[in-house]
C-alpha positions in Angstrom: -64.4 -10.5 177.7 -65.7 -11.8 174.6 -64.0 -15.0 173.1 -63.1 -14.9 169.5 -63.4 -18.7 169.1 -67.0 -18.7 170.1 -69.3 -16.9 167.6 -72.0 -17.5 170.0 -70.7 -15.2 172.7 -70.5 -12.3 170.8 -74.9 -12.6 171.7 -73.5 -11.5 175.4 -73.1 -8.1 174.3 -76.1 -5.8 173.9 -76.6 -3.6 171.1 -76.1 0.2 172.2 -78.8 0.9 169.5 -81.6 -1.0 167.4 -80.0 -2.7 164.9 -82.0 -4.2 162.5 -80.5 -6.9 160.5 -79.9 -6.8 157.1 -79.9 -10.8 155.9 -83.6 -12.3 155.9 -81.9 -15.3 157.3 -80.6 -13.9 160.5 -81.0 -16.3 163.3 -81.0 -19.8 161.4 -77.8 -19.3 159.0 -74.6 -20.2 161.1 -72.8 -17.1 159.4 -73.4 -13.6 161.0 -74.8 -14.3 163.9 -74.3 -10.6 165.3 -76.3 -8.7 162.7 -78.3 -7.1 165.7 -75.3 -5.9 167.4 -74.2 -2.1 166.2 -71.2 -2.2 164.0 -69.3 -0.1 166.9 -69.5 -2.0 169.5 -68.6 -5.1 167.4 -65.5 -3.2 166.9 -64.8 -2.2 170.6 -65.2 -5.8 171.3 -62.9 -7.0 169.0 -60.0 -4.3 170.4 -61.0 -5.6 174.1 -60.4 -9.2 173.5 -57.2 -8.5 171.7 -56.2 -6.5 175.0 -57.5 -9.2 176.9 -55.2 -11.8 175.3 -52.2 -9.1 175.5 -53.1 -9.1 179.0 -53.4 -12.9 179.7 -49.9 -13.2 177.9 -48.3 -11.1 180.5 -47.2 -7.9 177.6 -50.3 -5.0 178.5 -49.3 -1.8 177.9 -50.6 1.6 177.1 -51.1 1.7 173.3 -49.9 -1.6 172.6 -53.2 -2.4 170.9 -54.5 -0.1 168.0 -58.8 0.4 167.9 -59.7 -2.5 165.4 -59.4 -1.1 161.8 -63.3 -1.3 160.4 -64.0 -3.1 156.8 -65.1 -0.5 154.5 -68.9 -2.4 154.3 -70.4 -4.2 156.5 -72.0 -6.2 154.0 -71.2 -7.2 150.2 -67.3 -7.8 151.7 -66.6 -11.3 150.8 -64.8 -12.1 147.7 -65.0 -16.0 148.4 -68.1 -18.2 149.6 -68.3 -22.1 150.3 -71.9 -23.3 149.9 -73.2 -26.6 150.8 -74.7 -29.2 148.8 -77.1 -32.2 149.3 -79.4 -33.8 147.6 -83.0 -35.1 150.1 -84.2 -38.4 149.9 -86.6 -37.6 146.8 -83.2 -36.6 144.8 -83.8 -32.5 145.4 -80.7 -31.0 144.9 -80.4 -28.2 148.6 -77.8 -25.5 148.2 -77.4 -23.5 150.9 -75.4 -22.9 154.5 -75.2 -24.8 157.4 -78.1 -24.4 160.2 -77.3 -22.4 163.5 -79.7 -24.5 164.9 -79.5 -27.6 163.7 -77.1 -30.5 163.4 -74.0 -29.1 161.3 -75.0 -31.5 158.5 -78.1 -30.0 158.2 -78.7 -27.6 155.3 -80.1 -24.1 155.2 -81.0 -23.6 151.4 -80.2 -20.1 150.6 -81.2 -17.8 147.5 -78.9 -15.3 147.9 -76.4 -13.7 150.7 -75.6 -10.7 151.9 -72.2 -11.1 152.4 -70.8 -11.3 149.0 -71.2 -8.1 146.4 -74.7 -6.8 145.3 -75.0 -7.8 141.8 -73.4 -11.5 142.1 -75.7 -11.9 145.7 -78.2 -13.6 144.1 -75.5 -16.4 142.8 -76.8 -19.2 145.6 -79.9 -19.6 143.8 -78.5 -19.9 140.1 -76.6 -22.0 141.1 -78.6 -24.2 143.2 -81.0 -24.3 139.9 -77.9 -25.5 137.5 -77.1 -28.4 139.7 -80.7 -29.0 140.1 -81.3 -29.3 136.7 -78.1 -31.3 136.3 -78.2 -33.3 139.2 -82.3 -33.9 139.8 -84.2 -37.3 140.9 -82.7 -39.6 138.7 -79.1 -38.8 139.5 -76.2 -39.5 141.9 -75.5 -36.0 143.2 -71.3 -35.8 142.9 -70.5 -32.4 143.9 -70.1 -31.8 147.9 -69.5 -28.3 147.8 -69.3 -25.1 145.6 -66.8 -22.8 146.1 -67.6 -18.9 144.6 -64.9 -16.3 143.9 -65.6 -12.6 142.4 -63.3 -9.8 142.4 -63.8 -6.6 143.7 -61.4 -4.5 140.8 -62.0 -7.0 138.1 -65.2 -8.7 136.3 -63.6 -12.0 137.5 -65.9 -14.9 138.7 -64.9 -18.3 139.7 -67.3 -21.1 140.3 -65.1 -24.5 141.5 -67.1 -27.6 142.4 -65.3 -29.6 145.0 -66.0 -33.5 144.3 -64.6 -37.0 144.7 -62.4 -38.7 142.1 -65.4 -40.2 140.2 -66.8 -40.0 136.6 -67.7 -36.3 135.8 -69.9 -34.9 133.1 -67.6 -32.2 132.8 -68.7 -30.5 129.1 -72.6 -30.8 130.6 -71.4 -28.9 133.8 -69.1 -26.4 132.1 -72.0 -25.8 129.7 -74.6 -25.5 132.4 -73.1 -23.3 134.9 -71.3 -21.1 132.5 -75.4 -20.4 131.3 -76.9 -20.2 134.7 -73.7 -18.2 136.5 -72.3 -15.9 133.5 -68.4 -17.3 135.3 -65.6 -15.9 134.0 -63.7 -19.5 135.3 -65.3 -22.7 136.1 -63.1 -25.2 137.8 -63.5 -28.8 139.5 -61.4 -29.8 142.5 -60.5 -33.1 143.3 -60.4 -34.6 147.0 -58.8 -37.3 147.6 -60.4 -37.9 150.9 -62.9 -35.8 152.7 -63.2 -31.9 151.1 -63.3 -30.7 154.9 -59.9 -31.9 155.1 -58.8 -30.3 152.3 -56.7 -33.3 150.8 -56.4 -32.0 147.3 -55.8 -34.3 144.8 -55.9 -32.2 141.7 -57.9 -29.4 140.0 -59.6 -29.4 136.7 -60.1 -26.6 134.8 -63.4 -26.5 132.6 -64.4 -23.8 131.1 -63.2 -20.1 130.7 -59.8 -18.7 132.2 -57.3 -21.0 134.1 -57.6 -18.6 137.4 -59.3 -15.9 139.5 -57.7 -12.7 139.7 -57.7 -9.8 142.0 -55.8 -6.5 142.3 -54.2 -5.3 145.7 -51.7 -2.9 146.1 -51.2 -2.6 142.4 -50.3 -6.0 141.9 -53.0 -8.5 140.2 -52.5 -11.7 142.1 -53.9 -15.4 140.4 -55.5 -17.6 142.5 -56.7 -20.8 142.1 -59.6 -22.4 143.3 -57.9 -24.2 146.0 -55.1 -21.4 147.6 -55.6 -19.5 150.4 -56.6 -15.8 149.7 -58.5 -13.2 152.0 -61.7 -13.2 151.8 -62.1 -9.0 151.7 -60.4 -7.6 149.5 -60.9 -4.0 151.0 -59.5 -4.9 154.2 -56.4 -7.0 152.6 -55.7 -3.5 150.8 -55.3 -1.9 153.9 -53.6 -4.3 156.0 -50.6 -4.1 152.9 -50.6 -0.8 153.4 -50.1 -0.9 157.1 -47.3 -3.5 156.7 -45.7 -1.5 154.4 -46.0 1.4 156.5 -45.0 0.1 159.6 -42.1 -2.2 158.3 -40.5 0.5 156.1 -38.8 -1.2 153.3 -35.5 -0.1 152.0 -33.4 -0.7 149.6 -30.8 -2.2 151.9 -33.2 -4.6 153.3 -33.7 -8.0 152.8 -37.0 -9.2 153.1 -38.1 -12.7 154.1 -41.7 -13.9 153.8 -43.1 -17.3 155.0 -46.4 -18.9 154.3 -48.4 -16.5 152.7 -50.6 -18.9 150.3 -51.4 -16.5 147.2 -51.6 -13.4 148.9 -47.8 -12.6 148.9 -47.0 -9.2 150.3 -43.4 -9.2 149.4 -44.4 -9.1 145.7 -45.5 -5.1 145.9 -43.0 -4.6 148.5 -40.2 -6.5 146.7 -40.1 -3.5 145.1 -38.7 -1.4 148.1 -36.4 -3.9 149.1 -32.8 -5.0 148.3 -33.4 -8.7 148.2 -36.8 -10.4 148.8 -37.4 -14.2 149.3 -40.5 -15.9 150.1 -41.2 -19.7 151.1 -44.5 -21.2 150.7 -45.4 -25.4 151.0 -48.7 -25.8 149.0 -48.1 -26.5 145.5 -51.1 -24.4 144.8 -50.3 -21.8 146.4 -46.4 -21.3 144.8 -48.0 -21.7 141.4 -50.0 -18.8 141.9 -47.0 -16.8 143.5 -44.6 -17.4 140.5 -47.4 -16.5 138.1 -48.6 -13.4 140.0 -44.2 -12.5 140.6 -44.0 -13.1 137.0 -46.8 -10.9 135.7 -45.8 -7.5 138.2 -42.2 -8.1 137.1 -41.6 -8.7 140.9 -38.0 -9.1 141.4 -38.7 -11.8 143.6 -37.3 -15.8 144.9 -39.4 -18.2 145.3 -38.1 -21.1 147.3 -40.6 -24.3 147.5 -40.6 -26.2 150.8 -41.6 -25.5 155.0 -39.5 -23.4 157.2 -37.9 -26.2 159.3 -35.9 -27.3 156.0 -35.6 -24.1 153.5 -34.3 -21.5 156.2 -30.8 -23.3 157.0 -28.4 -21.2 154.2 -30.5 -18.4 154.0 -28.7 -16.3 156.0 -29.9 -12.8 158.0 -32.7 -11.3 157.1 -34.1 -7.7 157.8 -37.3 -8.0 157.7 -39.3 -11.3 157.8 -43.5 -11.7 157.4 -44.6 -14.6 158.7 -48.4 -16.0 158.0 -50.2 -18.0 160.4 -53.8 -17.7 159.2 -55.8 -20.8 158.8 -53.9 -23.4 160.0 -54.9 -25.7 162.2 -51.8 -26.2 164.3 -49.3 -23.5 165.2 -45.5 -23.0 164.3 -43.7 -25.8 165.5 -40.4 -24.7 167.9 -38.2 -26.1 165.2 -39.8 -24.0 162.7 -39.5 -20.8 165.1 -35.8 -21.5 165.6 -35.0 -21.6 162.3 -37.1 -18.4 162.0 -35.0 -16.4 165.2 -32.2 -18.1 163.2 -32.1 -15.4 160.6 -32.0 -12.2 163.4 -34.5 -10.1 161.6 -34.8 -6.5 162.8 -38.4 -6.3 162.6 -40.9 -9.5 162.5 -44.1 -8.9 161.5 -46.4 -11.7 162.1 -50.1 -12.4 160.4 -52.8 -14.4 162.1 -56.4 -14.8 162.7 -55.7 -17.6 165.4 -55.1 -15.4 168.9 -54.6 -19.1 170.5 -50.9 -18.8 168.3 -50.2 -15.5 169.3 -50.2 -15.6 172.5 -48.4 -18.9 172.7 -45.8 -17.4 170.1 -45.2 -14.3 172.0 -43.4 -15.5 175.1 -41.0 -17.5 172.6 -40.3 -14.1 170.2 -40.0 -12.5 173.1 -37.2 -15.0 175.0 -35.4 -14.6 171.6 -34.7 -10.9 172.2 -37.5 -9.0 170.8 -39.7 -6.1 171.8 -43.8 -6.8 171.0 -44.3 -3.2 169.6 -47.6 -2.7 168.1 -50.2 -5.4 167.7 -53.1 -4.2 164.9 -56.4 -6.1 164.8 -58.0 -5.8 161.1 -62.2 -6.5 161.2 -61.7 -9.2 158.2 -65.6 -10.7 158.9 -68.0 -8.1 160.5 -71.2 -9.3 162.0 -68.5 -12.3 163.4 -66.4 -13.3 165.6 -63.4 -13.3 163.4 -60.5 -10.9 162.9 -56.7 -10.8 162.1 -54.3 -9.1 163.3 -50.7 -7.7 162.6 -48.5 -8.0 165.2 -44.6 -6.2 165.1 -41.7 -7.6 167.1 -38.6 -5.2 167.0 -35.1 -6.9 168.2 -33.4 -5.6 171.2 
């Protein structure tokens, strides 16, 4: 059984046919380590670990677990990339990814990837030449990481520069990498602490529009540099359309989502539904709900604030979404009683985290619901990493 929180282990499987890899840095670059592994049985692995965990959790049955759903491309998927940055002891600025085999702090410099779309894939090396030319021998290198966004419907491109709060030439950088990178949005975020923590302290913008946009079901959402989005747009598409289709909005429904950073389902569906409410925390992240609500004409409430304290008065719900990707703890019981609290019909709940899954199902389950169909979505080929759709139904 393969683990999906080891990339490593997906080496234990052996290709049923040559497969050559596509990225010249295969082997050394910490990101898709399973190149050499055929696309389909990367796939049938996927749908046996999510049976395995299905298993382990004690709720195996026939057809409970649907083949994992492919990504359109295998490569050119990735709408967002983080690249790392130093700067050697002779002041050369290193842009790249982290080593596979080498200390995590050790950089790979890059040119170009594979994983995001073919005519920005050469942005690693543009970019690693602005900050070069900014940032060379005889200065303090004050960027820790770059973060890229491009759209897959849109011309969008957003270059953000994670740094400390410190003094920032912010007109030479705006000027430089809008030259080097052609961005249609060039941002700065601020960290308050360390950027791997992701202690935001502000975001600047600098030059061009004020956020990236996509379009997914219809809808063009506005994301800043700092919310959580997917990172495949393709796949995202299709994973509304499954919840959508498997939820089956109506117009005497009231509809409940709950953490969804900027990628809000319940603003296409809000259109289906009677009523629709959705919570979020991250200040970020409820910006760029309001402004995305806002611009579909979304008839849709937006209440600030975490489960365990905005749920109380809200009444039943319907239907209720709730996102789990990307955190690093899971739902605390609190938040899940407040979330059994509203006796949804149907929950629907999002996560790339199989660890919260199958602690959450025995708890779902104890509150008088059915695990009906669990759907794993191939978010990253070549990768360990998936999401997947799970539906509770009440008894």
């Amino acid at each position: 059984m393969m683990s999906l929180t080891k990339n490593e282990r997906f080496t234990e499987i052996k290709p049923s046919s040559p497969t050559i890899p596509k990225c010249q840095y295969f082997g050394v670059c910490l990101g898709c380590q399973s190149q050499d592994i055929d696309y389909g049985t990367q796939l049938k692995a996927k749908t046996d670990a999510v049976v395995g965990v299905m298993a382990d959790s004690g709720v195996a049955k026939h057809g409970l677990v649907t083949d994992c759903l492919p990504s359109p491309n295998e490569y050119g998927y990735r709408n967002c990339l983080d690249l790392a940055i130093t700067q050697d002891d002779n002041g050369k600025v290193r842009v790249g990814i982290h080593s596979a085999h080498a200390h995590y702090a050790d950089i790979l410099p890059v040119e170009a990837c594979a994983l995001l779309p073919v005519r920005v894939a050469g942005l690693p090396k543009s970019i690693g030449g602005a900050l070069g030319y900014l940032f060379g021998a005889n200065r303090d290198l004050p960027v820790d990481r770059v973060r890229i966004r491009v759209s897959k419907h849109r011309s969008n491109l957003d270059i953000s520069l994670w740094t400390g709060p410190m003094a920032f030439p912010r007109h030479m950088v705006a000027k430089t990498l809008a030259s080097a990178t052609k961005a249609s949005s060039i941002t700065r975020v601020i960290f308050s602490e360390s950027s791997s923590a992701q202690k935001v302290a502000g975001v600047e913008h600098l030059a061009g529009q004020n956020s990236w946009v996509e379009r997914i079901g219809g809808v063009s959402f506005f994301v800043t540099s700092v919310s959580p989005f997917p990172h495949n747009t393709a796949v995202a598409e299709i994973m509304l359309e499954k919840a959508k289709e498997i939820t089956n909005i109506s117009r005497n429904d009231r509809l409940l989502e709950l953490n969804p950073g900027a990628i809000a389902f319940s603003i296409p569906m809000s259109f289906s539904a009677g009523e629709s409410i959705v919570v979020e925390s991250r200040r970020f992240a409820l910006t760029d709900i309001a402004r995305s609500a806002e611009a579909a004409g979304a008839p849709l409430e937006i209440v600030p604030g975490d489960i365990e304290h905005s749920l109380e008065p809200a009444g039943d719900f319907d239907v209720v979404i709730a996102h789990l990707p990307d955190r690093d703890r899971a739902l605390s019981p609190q938040a899940w009683a407040r979330i059994m609290g509203t006796r949804p019909r149907l929950l629907l709940y999002r996560t790339n985290q199989l660890s919260f899954l199958s602690k959450d199902i025995g708890l779902i389950t104890r509150s008088g619901y059915i695990l009906e169909k669990v759907m794993p979505f191939d978010v990253s080929p070549h990768t360990s990493n998936l999401e997947v759709l799970a539906l509770f139904q009440r008894m």
